[in-house]
mmJSON file of the N, C-alpha and C atoms, coordinates in Angstrom:
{"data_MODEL":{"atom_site":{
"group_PDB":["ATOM","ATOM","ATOM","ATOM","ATOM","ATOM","ATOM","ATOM","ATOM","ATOM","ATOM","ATOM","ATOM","ATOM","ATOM","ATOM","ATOM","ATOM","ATOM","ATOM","ATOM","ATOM","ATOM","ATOM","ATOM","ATOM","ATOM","ATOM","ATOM","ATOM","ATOM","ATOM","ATOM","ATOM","ATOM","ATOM","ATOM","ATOM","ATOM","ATOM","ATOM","ATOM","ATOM","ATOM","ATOM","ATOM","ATOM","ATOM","ATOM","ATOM","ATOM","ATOM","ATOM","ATOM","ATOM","ATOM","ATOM","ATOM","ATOM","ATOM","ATOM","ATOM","ATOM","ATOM","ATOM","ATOM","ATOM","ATOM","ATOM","ATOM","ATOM","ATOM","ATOM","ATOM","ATOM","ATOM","ATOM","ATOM","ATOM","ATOM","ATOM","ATOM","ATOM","ATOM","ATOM","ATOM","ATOM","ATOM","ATOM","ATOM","ATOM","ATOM","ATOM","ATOM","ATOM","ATOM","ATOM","ATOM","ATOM"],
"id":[1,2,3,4,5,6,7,8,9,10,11,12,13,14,15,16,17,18,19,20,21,22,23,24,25,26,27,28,29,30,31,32,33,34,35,36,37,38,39,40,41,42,43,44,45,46,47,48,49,50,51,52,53,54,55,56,57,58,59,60,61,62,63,64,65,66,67,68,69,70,71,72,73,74,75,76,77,78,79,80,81,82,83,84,85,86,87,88,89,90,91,92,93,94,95,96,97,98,99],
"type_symbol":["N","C","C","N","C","C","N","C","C","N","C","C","N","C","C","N","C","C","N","C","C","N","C","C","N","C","C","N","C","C","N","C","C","N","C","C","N","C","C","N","C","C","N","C","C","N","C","C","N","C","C","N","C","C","N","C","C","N","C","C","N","C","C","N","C","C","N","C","C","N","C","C","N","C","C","N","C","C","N","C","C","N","C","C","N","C","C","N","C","C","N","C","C","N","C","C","N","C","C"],
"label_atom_id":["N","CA","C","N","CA","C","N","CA","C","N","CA","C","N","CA","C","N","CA","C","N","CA","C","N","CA","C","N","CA","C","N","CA","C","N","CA","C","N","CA","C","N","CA","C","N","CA","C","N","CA","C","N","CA","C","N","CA","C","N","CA","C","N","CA","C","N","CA","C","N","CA","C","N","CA","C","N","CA","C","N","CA","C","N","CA","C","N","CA","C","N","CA","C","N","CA","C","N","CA","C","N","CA","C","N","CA","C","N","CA","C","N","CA","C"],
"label_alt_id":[null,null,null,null,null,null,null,null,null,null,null,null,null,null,null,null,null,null,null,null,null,null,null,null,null,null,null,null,null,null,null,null,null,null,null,null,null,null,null,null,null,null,null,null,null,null,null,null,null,null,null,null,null,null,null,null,null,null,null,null,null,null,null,null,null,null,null,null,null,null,null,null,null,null,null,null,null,null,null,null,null,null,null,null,null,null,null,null,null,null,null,null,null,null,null,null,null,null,null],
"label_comp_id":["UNK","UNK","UNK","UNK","UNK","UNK","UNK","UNK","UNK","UNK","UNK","UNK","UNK","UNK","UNK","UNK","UNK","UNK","UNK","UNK","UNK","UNK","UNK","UNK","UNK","UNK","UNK","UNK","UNK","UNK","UNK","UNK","UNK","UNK","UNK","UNK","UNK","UNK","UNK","UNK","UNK","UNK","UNK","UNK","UNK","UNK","UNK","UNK","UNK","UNK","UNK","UNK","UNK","UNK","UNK","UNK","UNK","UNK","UNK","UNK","UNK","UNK","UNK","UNK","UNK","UNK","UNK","UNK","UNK","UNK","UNK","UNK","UNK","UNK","UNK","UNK","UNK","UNK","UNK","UNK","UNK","UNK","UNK","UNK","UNK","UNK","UNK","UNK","UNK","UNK","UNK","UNK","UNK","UNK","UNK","UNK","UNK","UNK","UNK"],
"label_asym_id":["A","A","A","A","A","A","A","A","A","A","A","A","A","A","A","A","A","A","A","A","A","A","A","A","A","A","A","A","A","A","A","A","A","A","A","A","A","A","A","A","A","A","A","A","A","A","A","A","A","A","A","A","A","A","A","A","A","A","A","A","A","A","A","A","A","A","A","A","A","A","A","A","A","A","A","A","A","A","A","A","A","A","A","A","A","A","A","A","A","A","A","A","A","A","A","A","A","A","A"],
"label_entity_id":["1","1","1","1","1","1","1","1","1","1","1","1","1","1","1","1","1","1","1","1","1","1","1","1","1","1","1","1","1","1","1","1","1","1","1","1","1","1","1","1","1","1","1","1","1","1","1","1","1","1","1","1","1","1","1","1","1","1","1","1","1","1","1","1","1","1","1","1","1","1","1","1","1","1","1","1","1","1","1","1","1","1","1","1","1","1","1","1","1","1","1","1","1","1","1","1","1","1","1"],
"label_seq_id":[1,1,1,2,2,2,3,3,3,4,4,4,5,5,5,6,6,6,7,7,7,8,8,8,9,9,9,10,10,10,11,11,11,12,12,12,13,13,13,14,14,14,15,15,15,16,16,16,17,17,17,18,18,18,19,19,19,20,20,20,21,21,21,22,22,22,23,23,23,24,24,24,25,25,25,26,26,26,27,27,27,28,28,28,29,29,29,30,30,30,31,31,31,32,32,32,33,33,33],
"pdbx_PDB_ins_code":[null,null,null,null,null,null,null,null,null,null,null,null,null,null,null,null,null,null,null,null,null,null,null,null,null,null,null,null,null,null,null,null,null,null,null,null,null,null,null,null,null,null,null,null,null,null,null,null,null,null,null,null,null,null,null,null,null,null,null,null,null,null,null,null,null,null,null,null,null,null,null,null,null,null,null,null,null,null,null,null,null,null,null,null,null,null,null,null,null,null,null,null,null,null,null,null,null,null,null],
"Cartn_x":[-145.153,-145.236,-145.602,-144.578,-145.254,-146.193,-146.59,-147.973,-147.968,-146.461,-146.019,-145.835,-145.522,-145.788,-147.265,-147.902,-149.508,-149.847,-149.385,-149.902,-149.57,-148.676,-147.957,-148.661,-148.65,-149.431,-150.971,-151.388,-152.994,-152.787,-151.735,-152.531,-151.672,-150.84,-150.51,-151.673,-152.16,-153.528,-154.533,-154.874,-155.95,-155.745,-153.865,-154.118,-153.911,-153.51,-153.319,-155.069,-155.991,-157.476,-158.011,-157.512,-158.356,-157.965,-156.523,-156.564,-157.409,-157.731,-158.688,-160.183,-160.358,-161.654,-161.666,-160.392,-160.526,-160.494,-159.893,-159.947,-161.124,-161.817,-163.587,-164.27,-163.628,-165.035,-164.919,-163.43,-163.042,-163.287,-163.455,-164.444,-165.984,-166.302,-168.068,-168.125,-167.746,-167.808,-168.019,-166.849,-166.809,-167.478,-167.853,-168.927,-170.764,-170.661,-171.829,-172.001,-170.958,-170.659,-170.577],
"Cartn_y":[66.159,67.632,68.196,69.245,70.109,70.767,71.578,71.953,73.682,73.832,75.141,75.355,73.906,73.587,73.904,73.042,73.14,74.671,75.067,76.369,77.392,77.418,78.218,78.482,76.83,76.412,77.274,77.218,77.321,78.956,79.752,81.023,81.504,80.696,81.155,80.676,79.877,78.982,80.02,80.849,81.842,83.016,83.563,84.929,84.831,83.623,83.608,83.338,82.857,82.583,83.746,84.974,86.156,87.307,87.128,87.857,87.872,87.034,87.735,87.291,87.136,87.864,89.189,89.788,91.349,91.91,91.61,92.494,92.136,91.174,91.079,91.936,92.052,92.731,94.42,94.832,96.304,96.079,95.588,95.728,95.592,94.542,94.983,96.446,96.583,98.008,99.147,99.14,100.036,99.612,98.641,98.572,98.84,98.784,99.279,101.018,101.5,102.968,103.239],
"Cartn_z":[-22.38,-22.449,-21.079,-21.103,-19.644,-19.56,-18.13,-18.082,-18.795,-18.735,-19.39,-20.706,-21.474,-22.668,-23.164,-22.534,-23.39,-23.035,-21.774,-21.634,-23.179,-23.244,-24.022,-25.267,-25.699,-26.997,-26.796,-26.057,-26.132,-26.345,-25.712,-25.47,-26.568,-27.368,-29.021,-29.968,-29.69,-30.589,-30.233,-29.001,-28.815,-29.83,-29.858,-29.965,-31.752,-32.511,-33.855,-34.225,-33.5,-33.941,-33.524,-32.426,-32.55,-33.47,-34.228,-34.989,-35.946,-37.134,-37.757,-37.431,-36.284,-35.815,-35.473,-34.742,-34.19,-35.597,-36.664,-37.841,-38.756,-38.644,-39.174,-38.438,-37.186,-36.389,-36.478,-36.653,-37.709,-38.58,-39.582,-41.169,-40.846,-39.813,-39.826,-39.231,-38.284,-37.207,-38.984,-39.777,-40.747,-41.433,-41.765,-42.906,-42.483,-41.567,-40.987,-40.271,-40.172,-40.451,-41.56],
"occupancy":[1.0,1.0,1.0,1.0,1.0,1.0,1.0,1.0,1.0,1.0,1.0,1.0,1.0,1.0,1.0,1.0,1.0,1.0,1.0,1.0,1.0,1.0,1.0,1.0,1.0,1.0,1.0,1.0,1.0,1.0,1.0,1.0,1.0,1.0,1.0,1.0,1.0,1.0,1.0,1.0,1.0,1.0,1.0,1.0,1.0,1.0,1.0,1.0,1.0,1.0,1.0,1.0,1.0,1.0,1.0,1.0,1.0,1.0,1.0,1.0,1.0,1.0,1.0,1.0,1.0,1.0,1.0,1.0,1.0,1.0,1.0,1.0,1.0,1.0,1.0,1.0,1.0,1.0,1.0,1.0,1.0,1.0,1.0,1.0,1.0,1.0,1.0,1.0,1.0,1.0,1.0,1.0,1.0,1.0,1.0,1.0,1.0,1.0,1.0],
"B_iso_or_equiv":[0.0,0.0,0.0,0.0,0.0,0.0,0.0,0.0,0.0,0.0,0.0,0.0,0.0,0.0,0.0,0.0,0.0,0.0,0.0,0.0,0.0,0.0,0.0,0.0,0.0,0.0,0.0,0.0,0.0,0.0,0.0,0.0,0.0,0.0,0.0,0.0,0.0,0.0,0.0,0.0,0.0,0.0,0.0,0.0,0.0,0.0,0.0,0.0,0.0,0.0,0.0,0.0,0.0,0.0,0.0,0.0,0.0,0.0,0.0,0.0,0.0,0.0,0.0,0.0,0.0,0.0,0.0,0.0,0.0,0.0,0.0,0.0,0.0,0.0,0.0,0.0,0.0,0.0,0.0,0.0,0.0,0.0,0.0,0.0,0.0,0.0,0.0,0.0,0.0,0.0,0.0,0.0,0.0,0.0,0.0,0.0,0.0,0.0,0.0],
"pdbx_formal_charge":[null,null,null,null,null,null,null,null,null,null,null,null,null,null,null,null,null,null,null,null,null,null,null,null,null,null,null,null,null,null,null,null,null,null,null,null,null,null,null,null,null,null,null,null,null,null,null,null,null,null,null,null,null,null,null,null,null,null,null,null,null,null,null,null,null,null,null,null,null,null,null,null,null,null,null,null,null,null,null,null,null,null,null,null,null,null,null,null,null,null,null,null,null,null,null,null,null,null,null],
"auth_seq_id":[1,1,1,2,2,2,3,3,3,4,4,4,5,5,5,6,6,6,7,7,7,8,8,8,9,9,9,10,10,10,11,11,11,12,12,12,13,13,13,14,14,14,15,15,15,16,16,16,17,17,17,18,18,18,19,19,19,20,20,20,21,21,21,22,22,22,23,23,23,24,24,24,25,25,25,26,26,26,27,27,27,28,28,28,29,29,29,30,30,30,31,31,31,32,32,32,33,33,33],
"auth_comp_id":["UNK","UNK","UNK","UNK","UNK","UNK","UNK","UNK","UNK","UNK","UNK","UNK","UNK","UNK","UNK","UNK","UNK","UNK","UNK","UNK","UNK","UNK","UNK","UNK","UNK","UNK","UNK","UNK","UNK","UNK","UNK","UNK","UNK","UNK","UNK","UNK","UNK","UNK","UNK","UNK","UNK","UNK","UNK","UNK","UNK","UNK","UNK","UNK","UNK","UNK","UNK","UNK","UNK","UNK","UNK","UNK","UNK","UNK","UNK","UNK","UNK","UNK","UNK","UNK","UNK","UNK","UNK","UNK","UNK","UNK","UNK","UNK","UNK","UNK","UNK","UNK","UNK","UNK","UNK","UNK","UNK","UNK","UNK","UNK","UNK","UNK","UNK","UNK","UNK","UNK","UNK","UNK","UNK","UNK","UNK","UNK","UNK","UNK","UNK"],
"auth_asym_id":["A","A","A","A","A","A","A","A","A","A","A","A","A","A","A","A","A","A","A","A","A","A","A","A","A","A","A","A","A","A","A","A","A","A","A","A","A","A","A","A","A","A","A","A","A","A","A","A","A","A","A","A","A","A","A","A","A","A","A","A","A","A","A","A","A","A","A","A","A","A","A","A","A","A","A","A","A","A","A","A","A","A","A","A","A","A","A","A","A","A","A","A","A","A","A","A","A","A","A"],
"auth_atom_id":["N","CA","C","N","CA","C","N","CA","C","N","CA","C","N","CA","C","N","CA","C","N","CA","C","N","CA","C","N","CA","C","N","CA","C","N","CA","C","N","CA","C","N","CA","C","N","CA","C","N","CA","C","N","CA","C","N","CA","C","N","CA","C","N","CA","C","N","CA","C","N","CA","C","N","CA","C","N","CA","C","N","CA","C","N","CA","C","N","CA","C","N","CA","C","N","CA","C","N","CA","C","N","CA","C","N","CA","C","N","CA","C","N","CA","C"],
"pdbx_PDB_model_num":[1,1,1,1,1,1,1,1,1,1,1,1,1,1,1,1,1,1,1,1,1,1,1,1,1,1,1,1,1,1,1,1,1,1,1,1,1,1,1,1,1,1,1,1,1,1,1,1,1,1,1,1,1,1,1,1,1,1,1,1,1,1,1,1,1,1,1,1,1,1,1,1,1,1,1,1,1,1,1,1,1,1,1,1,1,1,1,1,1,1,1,1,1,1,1,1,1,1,1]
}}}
């Protein structure tokens, strides 16, 4: 595997694991409003 390969992988593996953190952290934000 290339170095553009793993790259790729990782910063799809980041942004599918911050989705539902960014949308937990809009339900705490509102649930604490």
């Amino acid at each position: 595997m290339s170095l553009e390969i793993i790259a790729q992988l990782a910063i799809l593996a980041l942004v599918v694991a911050s989705g539902p953190l960014v949308i937990a952290l809009l339900a705490a934000r509102r649930g604490n409003l």
